[in-house]
C-alpha positions as CSV (number, residue, x, y, z in Angstrom):
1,X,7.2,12.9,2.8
2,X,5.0,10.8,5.3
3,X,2.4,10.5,2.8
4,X,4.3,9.7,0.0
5,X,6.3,6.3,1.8
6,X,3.0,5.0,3.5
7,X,1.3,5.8,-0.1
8,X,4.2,3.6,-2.1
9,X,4.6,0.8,0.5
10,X,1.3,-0.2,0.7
11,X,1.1,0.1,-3.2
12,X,4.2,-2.4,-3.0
13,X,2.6,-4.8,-0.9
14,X,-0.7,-4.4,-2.8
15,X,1.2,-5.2,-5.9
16,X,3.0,-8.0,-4.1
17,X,-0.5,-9.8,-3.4
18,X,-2.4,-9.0,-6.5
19,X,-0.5,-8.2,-9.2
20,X,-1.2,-5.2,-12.1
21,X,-5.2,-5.4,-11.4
22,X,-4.8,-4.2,-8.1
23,X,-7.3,-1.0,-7.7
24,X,-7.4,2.2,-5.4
25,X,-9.3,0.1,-2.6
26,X,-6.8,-2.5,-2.6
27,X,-4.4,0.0,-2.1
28,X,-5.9,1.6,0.8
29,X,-6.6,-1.7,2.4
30,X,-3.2,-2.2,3.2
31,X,-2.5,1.1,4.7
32,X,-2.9,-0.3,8.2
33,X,0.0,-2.7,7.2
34,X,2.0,0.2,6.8
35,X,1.9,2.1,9.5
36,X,3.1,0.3,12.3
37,X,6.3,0.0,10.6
38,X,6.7,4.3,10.1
């Protein structure tokens, strides 16, 4: 369950700053975004 919210927040706030061509990496990138707020 862990891995599934940090996995769709950081996809939300990858989406938020880049929009339908955001890619894996992007997504990844904003992992460390998400975890301090789990």
């Amino acid at each position: 369950q862990a891995a599934a919210f940090i996995n769709g927040r950081a996809g939300e706030l990858a989406g938020k700053k880049l929009g339908e061509s955001m890619t894996a990496t992007d997504l990844i990138e904003e992992i460390p975004n998400v975890l301090p707020k789990f």
